[in-house]
C-alpha positions in Angstrom: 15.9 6.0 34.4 14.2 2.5 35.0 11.2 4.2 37.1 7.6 4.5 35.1 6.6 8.2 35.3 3.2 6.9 34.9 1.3 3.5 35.8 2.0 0.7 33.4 -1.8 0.3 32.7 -1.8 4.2 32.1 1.0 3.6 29.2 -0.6 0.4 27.8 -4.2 2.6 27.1 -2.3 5.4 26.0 -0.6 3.4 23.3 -3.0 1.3 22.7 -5.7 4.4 21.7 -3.1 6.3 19.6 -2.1 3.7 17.3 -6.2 3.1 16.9 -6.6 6.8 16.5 -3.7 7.1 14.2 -5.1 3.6 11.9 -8.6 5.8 12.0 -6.5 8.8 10.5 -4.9 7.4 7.8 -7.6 5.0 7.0 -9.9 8.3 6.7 -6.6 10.3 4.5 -6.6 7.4 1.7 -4.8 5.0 -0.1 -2.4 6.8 -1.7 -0.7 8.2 1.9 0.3 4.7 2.4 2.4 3.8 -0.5 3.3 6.7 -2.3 4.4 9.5 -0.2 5.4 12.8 -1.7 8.3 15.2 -0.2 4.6 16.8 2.0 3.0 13.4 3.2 6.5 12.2 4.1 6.9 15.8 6.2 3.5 15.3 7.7 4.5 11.6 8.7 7.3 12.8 10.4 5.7 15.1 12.3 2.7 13.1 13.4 5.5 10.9 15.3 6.7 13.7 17.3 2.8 15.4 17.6 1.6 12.4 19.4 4.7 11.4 21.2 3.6 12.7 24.4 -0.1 11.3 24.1 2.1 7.8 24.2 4.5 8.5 26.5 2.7 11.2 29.3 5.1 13.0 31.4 7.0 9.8 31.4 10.4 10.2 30.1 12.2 7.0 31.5 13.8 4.6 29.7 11.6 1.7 30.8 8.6 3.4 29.9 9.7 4.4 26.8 10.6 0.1 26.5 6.8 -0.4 27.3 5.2 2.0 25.0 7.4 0.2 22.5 6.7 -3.1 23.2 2.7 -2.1 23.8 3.1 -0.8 20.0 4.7 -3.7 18.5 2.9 -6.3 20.0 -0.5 -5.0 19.7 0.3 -3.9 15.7 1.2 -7.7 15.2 -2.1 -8.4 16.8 -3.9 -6.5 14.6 -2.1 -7.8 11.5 -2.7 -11.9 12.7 -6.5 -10.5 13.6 -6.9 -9.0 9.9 -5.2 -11.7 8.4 -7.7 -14.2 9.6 -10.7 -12.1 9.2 -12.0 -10.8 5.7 -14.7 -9.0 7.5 -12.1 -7.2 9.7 -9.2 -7.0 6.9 -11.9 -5.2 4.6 -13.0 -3.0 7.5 -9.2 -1.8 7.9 -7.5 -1.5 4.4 -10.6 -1.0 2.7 -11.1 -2.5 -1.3 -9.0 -1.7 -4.0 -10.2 1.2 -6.2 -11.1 0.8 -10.1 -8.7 4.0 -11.4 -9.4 3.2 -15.3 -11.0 0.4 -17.0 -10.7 -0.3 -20.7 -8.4 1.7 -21.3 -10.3 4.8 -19.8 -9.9 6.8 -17.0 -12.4 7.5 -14.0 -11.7 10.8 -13.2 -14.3 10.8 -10.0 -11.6 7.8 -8.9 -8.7 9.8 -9.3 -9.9 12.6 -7.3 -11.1 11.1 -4.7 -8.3 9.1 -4.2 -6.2 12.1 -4.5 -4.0 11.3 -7.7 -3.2 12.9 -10.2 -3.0 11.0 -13.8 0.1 11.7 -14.0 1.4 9.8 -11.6 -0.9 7.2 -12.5 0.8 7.0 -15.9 4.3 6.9 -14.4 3.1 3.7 -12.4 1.4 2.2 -16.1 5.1 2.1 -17.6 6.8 0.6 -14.5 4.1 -2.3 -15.5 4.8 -2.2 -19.1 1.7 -0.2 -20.1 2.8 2.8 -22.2 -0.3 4.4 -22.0 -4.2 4.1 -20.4 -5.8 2.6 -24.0 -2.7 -0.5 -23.2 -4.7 -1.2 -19.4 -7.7 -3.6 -19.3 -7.7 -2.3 -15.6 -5.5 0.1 -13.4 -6.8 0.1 -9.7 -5.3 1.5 -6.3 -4.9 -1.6 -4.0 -5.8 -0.9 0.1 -1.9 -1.1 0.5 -1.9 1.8 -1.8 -0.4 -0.4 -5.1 -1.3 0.6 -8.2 -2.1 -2.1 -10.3 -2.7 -3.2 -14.0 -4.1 -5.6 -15.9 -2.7 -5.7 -19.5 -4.8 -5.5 -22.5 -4.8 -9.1 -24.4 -1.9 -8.5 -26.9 0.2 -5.5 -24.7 1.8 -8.4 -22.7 5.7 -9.2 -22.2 6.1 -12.0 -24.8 7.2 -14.8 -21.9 10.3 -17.5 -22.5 7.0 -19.8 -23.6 6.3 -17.4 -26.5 9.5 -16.9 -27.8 10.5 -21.0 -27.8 6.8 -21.5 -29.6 8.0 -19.1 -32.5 10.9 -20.5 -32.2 9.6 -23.9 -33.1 7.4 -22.6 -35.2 10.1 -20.8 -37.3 12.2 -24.0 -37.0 9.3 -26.0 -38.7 8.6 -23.2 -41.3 12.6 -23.3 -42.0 12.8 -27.2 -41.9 10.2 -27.4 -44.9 11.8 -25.1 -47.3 15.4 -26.2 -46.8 16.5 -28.9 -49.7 
């Protein structure tokens, strides 16, 4: 149970080149696997765990080297995130940039395809953000995280608490002259 099937620098290697094989993979399958998994993507997810379980693990099935793989995983992911963090160069080079999806209130269907999305999933994301349709966007793009974000047309805002007082005063003023 505590005994390594295989060598500890064996099981460090072996984690250490699946998680970079696996970063490679999902760079490679796009943004949109990252943050907006459908019923598939989230079936394929689940069985990438289990398909590369044994590339991680070997013929080791004890409990401490199932603790090391673990530990190998975690530690090396949060030295990759620290790395990326620090590093535009590097952060650019893993997430990628952020994908112009429709500007001025027009699509780019070339982005949408090769991105893998359909518009109307696109749209659905628009009225989460307030955006009832494209012609409200100044700009919708799919962030490296795999975000979709959108810049508001001048005017297609949420009025803020600012706007509201302003008229407010304004309507006070207006009010204040025509009272006797």
């Amino acid at each position: 149970m505590l005994t390594f099937g295989i060598g500890a620098p064996e099981k460090i290697v072996r984690t250490v080149a699946v998680y970079l094989a696996l970063a490679l993979l999902l760079r490679l399958a796009g943004k949109r696997d990252l943050a907006q998994l459908n019923s598939f993507d989230l079936v394929v997810m689940l069985l990438l765990s289990n398909v590369v379980q044994n590339a991680v693990i070997g013929p080791d099935n004890s409990l401490s080297g199932g603790l090391l793989g673990a530990v190998v995983l975690v530690t090396f992911n949060a030295a990759v995130v620290r790395l990326a963090a620090r590093s535009g160069r590097l952060h650019r080079l893993l997430d990628g940039r952020a994908t112009v999806l429709a500007q001025r209130g027009r699509w780019n269907p070339r982005a949408l395809a090769r991105e893998g999305l359909r518009q109307e999933d696109v749209d659905a994301a628009l009225r989460r953000q307030n955006a009832n349709t494209v012609a409200d966007t100044e700009l919708v793009s799919l962030e490296p995280g795999g975000a979709v974000l959108t810049t508001l047309l001048p005017g297609r805002e949420s009025a803020t608490r600012d706007d509201v007082e302003r008229l407010e005063a304004k309507l006070d003023a207006l009010l204040g002259r025509f009272t006797p």
